[in-house]
N, C-alpha and C positions, 0 to 999 in steps of 0.2 A: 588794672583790667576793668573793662564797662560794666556797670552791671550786674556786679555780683551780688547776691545776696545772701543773706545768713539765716532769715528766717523762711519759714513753710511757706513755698511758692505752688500755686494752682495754675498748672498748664492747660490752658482749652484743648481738649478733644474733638477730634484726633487734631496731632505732632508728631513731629519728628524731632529727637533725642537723641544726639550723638556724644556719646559720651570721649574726653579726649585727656590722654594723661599717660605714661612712663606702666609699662610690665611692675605686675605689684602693689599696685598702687589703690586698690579696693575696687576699681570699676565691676566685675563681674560681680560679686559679693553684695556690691551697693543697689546695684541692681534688682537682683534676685528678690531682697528685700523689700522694693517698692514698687515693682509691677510684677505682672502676672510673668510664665513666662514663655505663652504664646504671643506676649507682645515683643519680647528681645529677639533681635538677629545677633549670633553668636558666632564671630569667626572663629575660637575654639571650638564651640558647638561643632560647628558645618566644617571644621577639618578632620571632628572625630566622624563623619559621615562621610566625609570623601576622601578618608584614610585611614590609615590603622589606629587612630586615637588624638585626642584634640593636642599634641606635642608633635604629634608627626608631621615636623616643618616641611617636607619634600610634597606634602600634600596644601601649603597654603596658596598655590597659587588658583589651584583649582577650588579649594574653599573662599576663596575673596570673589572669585566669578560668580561662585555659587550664592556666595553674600551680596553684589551685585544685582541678583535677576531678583533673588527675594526679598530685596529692598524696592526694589522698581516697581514687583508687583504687588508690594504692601500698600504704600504711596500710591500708587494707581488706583486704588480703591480706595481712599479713606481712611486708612485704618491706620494708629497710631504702630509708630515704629520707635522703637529703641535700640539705637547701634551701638552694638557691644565692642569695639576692637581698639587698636589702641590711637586709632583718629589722627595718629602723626603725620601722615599725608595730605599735605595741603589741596593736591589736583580730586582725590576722593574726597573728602570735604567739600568743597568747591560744590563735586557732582551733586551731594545730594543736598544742598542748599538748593541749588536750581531746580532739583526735582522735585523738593518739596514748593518751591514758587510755583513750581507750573500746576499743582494742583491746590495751591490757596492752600499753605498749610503752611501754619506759624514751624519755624525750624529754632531748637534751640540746643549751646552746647552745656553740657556739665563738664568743667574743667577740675581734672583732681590733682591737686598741688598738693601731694605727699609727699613731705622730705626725700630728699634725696637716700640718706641714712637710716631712714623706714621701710622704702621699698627695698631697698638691701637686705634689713633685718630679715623681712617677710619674706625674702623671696628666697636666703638663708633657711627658712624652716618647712622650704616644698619637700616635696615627696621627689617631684621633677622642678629644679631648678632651671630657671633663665640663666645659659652661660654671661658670666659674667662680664663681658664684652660686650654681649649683647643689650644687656639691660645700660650699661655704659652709655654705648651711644643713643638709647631710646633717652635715659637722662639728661642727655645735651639736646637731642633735638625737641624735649621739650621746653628746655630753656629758650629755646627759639619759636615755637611754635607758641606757646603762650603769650607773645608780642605780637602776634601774626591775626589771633582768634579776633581783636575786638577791630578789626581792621576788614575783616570778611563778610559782614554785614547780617550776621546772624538776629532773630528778634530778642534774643538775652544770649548772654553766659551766665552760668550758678554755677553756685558751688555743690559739691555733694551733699548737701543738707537734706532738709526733709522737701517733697518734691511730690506733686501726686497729680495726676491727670482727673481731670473734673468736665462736665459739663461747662459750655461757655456761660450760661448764666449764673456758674458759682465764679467762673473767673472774673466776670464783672461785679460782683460785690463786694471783692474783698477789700477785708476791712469795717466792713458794713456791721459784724456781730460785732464788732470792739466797741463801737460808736453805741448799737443797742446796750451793751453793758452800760456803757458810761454816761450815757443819756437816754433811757429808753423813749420809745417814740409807741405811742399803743398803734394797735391793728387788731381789728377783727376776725374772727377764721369762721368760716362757713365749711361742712363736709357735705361735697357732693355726690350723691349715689348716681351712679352710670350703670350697675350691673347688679342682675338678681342670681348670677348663679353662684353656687356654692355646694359642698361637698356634698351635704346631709340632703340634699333635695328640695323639694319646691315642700313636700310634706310638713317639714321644717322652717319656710320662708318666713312663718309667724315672729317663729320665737327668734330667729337669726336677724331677721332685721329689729327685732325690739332691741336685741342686745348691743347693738350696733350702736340704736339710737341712745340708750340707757349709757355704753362707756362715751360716744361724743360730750354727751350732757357733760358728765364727769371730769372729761379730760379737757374744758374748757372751752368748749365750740361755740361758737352762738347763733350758731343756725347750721339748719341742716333743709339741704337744695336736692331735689328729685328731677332728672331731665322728663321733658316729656313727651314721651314718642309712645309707639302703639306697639313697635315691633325692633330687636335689638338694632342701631346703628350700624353700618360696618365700619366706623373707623374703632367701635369697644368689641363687637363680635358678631356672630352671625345671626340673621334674620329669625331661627326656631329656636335661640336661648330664649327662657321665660325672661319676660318682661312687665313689671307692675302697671296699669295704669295711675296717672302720676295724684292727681285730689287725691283718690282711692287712699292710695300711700301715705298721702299727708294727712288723710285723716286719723289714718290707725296712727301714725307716726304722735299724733295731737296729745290723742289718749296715753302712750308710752313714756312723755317725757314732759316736762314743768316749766322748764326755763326758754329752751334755745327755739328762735325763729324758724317756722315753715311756708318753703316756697318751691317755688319753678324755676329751671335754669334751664329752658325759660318754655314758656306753654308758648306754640307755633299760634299763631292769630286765625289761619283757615280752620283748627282744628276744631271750634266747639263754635255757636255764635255767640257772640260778643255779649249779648246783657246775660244769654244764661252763663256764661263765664263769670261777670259778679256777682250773680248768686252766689255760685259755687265757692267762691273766693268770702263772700262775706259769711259763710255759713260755716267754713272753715276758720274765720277769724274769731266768729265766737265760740266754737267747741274745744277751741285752743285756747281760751282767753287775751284773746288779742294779739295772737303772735305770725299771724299769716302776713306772708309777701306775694304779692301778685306779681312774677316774673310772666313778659311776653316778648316774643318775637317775630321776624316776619317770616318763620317757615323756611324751612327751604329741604326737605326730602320729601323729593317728588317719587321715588319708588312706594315711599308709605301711604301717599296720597293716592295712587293707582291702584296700591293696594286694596285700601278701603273704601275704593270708588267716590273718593273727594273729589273736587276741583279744585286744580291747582292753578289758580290766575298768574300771567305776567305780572312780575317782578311791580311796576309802577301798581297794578292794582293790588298790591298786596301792603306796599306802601301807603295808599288812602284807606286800605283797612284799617293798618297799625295807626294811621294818625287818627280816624275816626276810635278805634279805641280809646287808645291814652284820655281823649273827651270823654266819652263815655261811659269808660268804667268810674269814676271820680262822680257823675252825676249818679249812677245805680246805688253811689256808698252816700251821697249826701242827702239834704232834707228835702221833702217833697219829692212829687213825681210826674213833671214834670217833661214833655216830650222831646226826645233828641232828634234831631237831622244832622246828619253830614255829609260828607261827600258820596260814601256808597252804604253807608249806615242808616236807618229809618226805624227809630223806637218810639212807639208812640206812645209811651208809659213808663216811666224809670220807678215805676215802685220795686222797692225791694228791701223787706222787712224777714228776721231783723237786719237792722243796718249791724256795720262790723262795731265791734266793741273800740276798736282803735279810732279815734276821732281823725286819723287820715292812715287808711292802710296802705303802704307804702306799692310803689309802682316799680317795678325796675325792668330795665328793659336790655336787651342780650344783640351785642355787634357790634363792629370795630369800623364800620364803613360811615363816610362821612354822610351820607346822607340820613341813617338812622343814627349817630351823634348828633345831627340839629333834631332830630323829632325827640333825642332825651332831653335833650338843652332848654326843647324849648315846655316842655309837661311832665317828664319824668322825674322819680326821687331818685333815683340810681341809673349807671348804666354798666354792662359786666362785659369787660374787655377781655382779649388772650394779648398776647407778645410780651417781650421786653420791657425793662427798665423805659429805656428809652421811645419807646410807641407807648407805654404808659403815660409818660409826662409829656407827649405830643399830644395826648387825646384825652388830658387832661386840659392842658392850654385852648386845645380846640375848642372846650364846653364852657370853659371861662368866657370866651370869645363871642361863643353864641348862645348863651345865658341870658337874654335883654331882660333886665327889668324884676330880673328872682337869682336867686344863688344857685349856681348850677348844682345838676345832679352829684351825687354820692359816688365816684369811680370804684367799681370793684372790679375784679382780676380772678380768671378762673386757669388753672391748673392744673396739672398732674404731679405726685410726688410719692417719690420713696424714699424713704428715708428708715437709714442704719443706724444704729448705734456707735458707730466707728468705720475705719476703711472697710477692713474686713471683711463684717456683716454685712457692708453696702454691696461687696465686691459678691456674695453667696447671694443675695438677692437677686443679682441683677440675673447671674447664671442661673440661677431655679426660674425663674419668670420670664425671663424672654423666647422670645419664637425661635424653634429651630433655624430658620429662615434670616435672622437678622444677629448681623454681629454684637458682642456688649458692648462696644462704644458708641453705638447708633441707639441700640435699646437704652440705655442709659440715658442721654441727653434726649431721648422720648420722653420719658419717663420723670426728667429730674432726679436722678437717683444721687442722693448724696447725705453726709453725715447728719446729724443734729445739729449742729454749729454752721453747714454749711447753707442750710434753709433757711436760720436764721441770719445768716447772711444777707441770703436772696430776698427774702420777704421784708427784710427792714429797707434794704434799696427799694421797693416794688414802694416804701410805704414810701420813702422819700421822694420817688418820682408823683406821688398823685393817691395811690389806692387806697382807700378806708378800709375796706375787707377785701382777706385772699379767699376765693373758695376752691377749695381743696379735693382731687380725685386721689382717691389710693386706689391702685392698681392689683392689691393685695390682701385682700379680703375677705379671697374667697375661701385662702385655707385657712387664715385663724384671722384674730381680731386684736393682737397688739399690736398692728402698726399703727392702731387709733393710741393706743397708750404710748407710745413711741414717740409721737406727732407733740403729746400733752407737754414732752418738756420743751418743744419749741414753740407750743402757745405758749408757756409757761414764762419767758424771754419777754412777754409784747404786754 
């Protein structure tokens, strides 16, 4: 048989899982064990629903229609399915390969090759026994149908081993934490803060983000990223959550902590003018002792700007600002003062004393679009991407490319993550913290929601592809603070 395999396989979510194999034979059992079990369609289930009890054979034709419509409208949505039945039917089979294609969903079988002389045993010690006949012929036509499975075009057959539905970015790395054991590869972690709310209130915000900052240090971060906006984002929350102003933060943040890097991820370019931005920046480099990062971007929420009666220029003029920065901030940190001109920038005095204590305080700049990759390629010390493995090491090759004449920026990678202790824990997380509104296999691969082993997975690929630092969003913060301790044993891996 194609395919099989023996050790813990990671299914992309959402799939489809048909489980296929002889009365007896563990499937309901194996099941219950590794998914939830509003993810299983249960033809015994749905016969004890559409009869006297899941034995009451007079009622299975009406429960297989019924299995039928709730497989079609599972699939029809997205949502990972587990077909619990005994799968001996090739023309059902069939159906729901197709149905799972039409919706771009990986289809795979678990085939349970239980002895013959096993499922006998077990089915010997029911309460309600499979007549004997009947498990007979399910045992021959598995003998046949088992020759039939890798002929149908399924994307695997397993075996009933260990098996777990994940995020597709865990299913692209596996293998990835064996390799960090056996060769570790270092990586950076940055912790990014996106949100100031939290149980005890804003009265509180003092000491709750000290403490924040205090275990990152700890748990081996090396820097810690503040976004900066004025008013909450909607893709983290709504417009009247408090939200810090971002220096403000980095400065208390300076005072609270020793070691790890303070920056922006990333400060909007319309938001403040540009030279008093290196101030601001060099003034935080020396109060921290040399530990600021100047993250900038080109803006782009325009509700915040109508907010606070900014102007928000077209897209091009906002790009001659960003490139008149990346100039200009580098001339406020260096010697002399000297007057700048550029495209829409006019300083006619870079003094700015004191200068940062860092002999180049580093620049990084935030976006995945090729036109802002040539303006890090060509001034920037960093540039902080989102996507995959693979759009990592695309825009990584990009900045090699358009690097002329200096080694390209520093690729960093920003993220969201949850991370459990085990299945489990992952599996209670995911259900405490997601929106009424949104299934857990959609919240989940929002989120990244996966084990300790499973991140280190992901972030050792992430490093493979290009990235020097991940930085880091927990989504979970606001009711306690270990899932920074949580996080520590997969810095702890790099």
């Amino acid at each position: 048989m194609a395919s099989i395999e023996a050790d813990e396989r990671k299914l992309p979510s959402p799939c489809v899982v048909v489980l296929v194999g002889p009365g007896a034979a563990g499937k309901s059992t194996w099941a219950a064990e590794r998914f939830a079990a509003d993810l299983i369609v249960s033809s015994d289930r749905l016969r004890a629903l559409v009869g006297a009890g899941e034995d009451d054979l007079a009622a299975s034709t009406d429960a297989f229609a019924l299995l039928e419509e709730v497989v079609r409208q599972r699939v029809g949505r997205g949502l990972t399915t587990v077909i619990d039945t005994l799968g001996l039917d090739r023309e059902r089979r069939r159906n729901w390969l197709a149905l799972a294609r039409e919706h771009g969903m990986p289809c795979v079988v678990v085939a349970f090759e239980t002895p013959a002389e096993e499922c006998r045993r077990r089915n010997r010690e029911r309460a309600k026994r499979i007549p004997a006949d009947v498990l007979s012929s399910q045992l021959k036509s598995w003998s046949a149908v088992k020759k039939e499975l890798p002929e149908e075009g399924y994307d695997e057959i397993l075996r009933p081993a260990a098996i777990r539905v994940v995020p597709a970015a865990f299913v692209e790395a596996t293998e990835a934490a064996r390799r960090q054991e056996e060769a570790p590869a270092k990586l950076k972690f940055g912790l990014q803060l996106s949100s100031y709310t939290h149980k005890a209130g804003r009265k509180t915000t003092r000491e709750w983000i000290r403490e924040i900052a205090t275990r990152a240090e700890a748990a081996g971060f090396d820097g810690i990223y503040v976004m900066d906006h004025f008013r909450q984002i909607p893709q983290v929350g709504r417009a009247w959550e408090d939200f810090l102003e971002s220096w403000t933060t980095l400065a208390y943040l300076a005072a609270c902590t020793e070691r790890v890097r303070l920056g922006t991820l990333v400060t909007g370019i319309t938001y403040r003018n540009v030279a008093h931005l290196g101030k601001i920046a060099a003034t935080l480099d020396v109060l921290s002792g040399g530990r600021a990062v100047c993250g900038v971007g080109l803006a782009w929420f325009e509700a915040e700007h109508k907010a606070y009666g900014w102007a928000f220029p077209p897209v091009g003029e906002r790009y001659a600002l960003l490139e008149d920065a990346l100039q200009l901030l580098p001339a406020m940190w260096g010697p002399g003062n000297k007057p700048f001109q550029g495209k829409v920038l006019d300083v006619p005095d870079t003094t700015c004393y004191p200068r940062p204590l860092q002999e180049h305080l580093p620049i990084l700049v935030g976006g995945s679009g090729e036109r802002t990759l040539r303006l890090a390629a060509r001034y920037a010390d960093a540039v902080n991407v989102f996507g995959d493995a693979g759009q990592v090491r695309r825009r990584a090759e990009y900045l090699k490319k358009h690097s002329v004449d200096r080694e390209p920026p520093t690729l960093t990678h920003l993220s969201t993550a949850l991370v459990g202790k085990g299945n489990q824990h992952v599996s209670e997380l995911v259900e405490r913290l997601r929106p009424r509104n949104q299934d857990p296999a959609r919240y989940a691969a929002t989120v990244n929601a996966g084990t300790v082993a499973d991140h280190i997975d992901r972030f050792r690929h992430l490093a493979e592809a290009g990235a020097a630092e991940v930085m880091i969003s927990l989504p979970d913060l606001d009711d306690d603070l270990t899932p920074i301790d949580t996080l520590a044993e997969v810095i702890a891996a790099f």
